[in-house]
C-alpha positions in Angstrom: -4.1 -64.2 -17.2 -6.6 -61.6 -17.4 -5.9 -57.8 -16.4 -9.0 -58.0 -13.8 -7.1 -61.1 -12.1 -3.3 -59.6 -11.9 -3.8 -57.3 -9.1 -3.2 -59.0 -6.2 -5.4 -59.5 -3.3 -8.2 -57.6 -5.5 -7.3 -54.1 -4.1 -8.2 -51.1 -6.4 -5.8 -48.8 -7.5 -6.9 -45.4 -6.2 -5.8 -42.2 -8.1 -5.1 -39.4 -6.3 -7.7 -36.5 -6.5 -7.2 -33.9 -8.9 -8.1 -29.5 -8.3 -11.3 -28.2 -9.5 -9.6 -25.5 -10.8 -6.6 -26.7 -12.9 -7.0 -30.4 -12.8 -3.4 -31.1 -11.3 -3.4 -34.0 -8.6 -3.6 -32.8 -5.3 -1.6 -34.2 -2.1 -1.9 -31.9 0.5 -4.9 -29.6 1.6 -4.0 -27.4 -1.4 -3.3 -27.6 -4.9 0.6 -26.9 -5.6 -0.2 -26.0 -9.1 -2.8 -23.1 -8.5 -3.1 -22.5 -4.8 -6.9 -23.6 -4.6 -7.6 -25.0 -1.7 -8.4 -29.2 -2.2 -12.3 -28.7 -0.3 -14.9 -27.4 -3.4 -17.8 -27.8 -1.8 -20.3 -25.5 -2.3 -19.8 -23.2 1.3 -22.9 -22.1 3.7 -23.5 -18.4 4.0 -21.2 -17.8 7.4 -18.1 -19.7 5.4 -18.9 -17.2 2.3 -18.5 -14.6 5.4 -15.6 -16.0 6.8 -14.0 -16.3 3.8 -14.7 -12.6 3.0 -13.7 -11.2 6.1 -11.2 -13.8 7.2 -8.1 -13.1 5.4 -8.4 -9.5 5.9 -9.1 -9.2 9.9 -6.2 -12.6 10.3 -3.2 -11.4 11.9 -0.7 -12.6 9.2 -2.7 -11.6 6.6 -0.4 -9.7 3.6 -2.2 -6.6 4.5 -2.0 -6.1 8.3 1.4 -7.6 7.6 1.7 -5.1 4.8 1.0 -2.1 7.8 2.9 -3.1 9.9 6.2 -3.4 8.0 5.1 -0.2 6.8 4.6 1.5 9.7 7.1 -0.3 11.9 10.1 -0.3 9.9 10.6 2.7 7.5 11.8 1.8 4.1 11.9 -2.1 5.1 8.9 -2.8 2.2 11.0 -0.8 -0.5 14.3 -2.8 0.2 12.2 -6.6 0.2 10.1 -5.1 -3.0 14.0 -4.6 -4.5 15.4 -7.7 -3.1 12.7 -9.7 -4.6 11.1 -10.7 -1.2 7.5 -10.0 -2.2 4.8 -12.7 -2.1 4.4 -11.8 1.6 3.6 -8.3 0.9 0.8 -6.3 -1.3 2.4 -4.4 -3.9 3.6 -1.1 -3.6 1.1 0.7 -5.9 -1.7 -1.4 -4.9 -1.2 -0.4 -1.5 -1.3 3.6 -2.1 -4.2 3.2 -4.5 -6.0 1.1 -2.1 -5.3 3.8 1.0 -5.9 7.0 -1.6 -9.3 5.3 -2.2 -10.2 5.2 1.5 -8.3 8.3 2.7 -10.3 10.5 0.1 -13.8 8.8 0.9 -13.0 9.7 4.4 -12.4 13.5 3.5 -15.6 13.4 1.1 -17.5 12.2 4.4 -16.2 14.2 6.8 -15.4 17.4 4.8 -15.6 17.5 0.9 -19.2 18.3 -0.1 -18.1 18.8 -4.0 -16.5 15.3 -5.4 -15.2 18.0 -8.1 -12.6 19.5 -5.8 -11.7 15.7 -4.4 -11.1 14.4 -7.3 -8.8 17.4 -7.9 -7.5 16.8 -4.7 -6.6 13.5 -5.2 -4.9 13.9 -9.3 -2.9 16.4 -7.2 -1.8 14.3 -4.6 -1.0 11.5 -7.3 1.2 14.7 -9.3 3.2 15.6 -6.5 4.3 11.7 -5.9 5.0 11.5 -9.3 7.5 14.5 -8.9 9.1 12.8 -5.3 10.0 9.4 -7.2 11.9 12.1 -10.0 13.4 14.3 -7.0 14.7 10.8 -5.9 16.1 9.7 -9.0 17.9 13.0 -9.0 19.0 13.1 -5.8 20.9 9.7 -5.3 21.6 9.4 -9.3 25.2 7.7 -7.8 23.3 4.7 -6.5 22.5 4.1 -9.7 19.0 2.7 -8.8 16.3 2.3 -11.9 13.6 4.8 -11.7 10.4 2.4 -10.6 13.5 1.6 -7.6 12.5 5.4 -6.6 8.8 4.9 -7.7 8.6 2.0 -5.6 10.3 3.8 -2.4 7.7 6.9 -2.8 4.6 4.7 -3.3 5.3 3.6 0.1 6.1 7.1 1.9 2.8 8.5 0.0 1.2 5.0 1.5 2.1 6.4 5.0 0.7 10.0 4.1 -2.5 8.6 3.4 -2.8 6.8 6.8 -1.8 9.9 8.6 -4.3 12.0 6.5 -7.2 9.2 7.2 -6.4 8.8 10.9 -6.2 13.1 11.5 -9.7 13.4 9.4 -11.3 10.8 11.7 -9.5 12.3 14.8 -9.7 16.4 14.2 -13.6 16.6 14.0 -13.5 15.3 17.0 -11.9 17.3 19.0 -12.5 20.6 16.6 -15.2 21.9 18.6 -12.5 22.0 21.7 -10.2 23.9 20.3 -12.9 26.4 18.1 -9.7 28.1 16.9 -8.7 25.5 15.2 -8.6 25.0 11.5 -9.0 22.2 10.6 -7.5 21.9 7.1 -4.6 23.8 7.8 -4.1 21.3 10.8 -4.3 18.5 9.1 -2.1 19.9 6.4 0.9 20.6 8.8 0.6 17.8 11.0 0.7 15.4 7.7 3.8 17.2 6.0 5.6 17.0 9.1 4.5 13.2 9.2 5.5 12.2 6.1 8.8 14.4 6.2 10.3 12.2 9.3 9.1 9.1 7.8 10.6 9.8 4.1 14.1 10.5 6.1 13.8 7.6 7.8 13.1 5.4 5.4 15.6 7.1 2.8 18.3 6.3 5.2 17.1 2.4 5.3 16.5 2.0 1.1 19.4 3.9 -0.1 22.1 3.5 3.1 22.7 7.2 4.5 23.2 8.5 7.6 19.8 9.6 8.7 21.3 13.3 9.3 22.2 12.9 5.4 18.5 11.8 5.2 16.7 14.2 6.9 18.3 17.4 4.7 18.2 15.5 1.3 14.3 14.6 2.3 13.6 18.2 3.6 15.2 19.5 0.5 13.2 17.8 -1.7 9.7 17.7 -0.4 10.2 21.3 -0.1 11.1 21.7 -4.0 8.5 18.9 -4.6 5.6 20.9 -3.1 7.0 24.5 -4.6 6.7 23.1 -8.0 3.6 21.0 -7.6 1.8 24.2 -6.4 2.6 26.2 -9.1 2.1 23.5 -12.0 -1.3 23.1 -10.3 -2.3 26.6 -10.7 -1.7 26.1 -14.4 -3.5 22.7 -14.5 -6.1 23.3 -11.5 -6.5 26.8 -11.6 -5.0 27.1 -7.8 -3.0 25.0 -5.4 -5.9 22.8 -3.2 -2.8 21.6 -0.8 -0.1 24.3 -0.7 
């Protein structure tokens, strides 16, 4: 009997459709292989849009959800980042570097006419966070945590300074010429320190399992050495101190 004839009732056999990407088969509305999505086609200018500015204004999205794990629940991204629960998340570092990017353009617009002394600024900023994640590793050596543990953990307080430091330089010229006494680095300087010192207690006493009044002196203790040292190591690298 010929091969044409042995299929019964004369129905093709239809193979399932494979990803433009990779070339797996494809069952669903994405490829399990790659993640591509099954629909190729060529898209109109609003889906280019869409697809743009979609996944970053969506709700769920990995970085509103990134925020507001962030924001919400102190130390909570450190302790999934070590627990291995990270898909859902963007990563530590590309989350500070993302928010030092736009934190520092802000200040260039609003205050910073010489990009020489922000980009001092910011090589500063990244120094000091440097010397947190070693302050860590010295201060809770008994937990016995691996140093980019304490990396990790400061890339996400120095995550929060920058959204304290972007939201007070969109907020203070505003209301400067109210208050014509006010300065305004100086303002922004103290309100951010005392931002980021509650939030690194906080979220010390989540990622390494203190009591938060155990958290609040270790974290006082060492931002304060943090920012002694950094200012003097940046008059020998800088020439002065731009934040202390």
């Amino acid at each position: 009997m010929d091969e044409r004839d042995s299929n019964i009732g004369g129905d093709a056999v239809e193979t399932a459709p494979s990803c433009k990407n990779c070339g797996a088969a494809i069952s669903g509305q994405f490829c399990s292989a790659c993640g591509q999505s099954a629909d190729a086609h060529i898209p109109s200018i609003l889906g280019l849009c869409h697809e743009a500015f979609g996944s970053i204004f969506s709700y769920d999205s990995r970085l509103w959800r990134t925020i507001r794990t962030l924001l919400l629940r102190p130390g909570q991204l450190t302790v999934d980042f070590v627990e291995g629960r990270r898909v859902r998340y963007l990563g530590p570092l590309q989350l500070f570097l993302w928010l030092e990017t736009i934190t520092f353009f802000a200040h260039r617009l609003f205050f910073e006419t010489d990009p020489k002394i922000g980009d001092a600024k910011m090589r500063e900023l990244l120094m000091l966070a440097v010397l947190v994640a070693i302050g860590q590793s010295v201060l809770f050596v008994r937990r016995r945590r691996k140093f980019v543990e304490h990396l990790v953990c400061t890339s996400h307080i120095w995550a929060v300074l920058m959204i304290a430091l972007l939201a007070l330089y969109c907020v203070l010229p505003a209301v400067g010429h109210v208050f014509t006494h006010l300065r305004i680095g100086v303002a922004t300087t103290y309100v951010a320190i005392v931002v980021t010192f509650a939030y690194t207690a906080l979220a010390f006493a989540r990622v390494y399992r203190e009591a938060v009044l155990i958290s609040l002196i270790k974290a006082a203790f060492l931002l304060a050495a943090c920012a002694w040292t950094d200012a003097h190591l940046a008059r020998v690298l800088f020439g002065r101190s731009l934040f202390f």
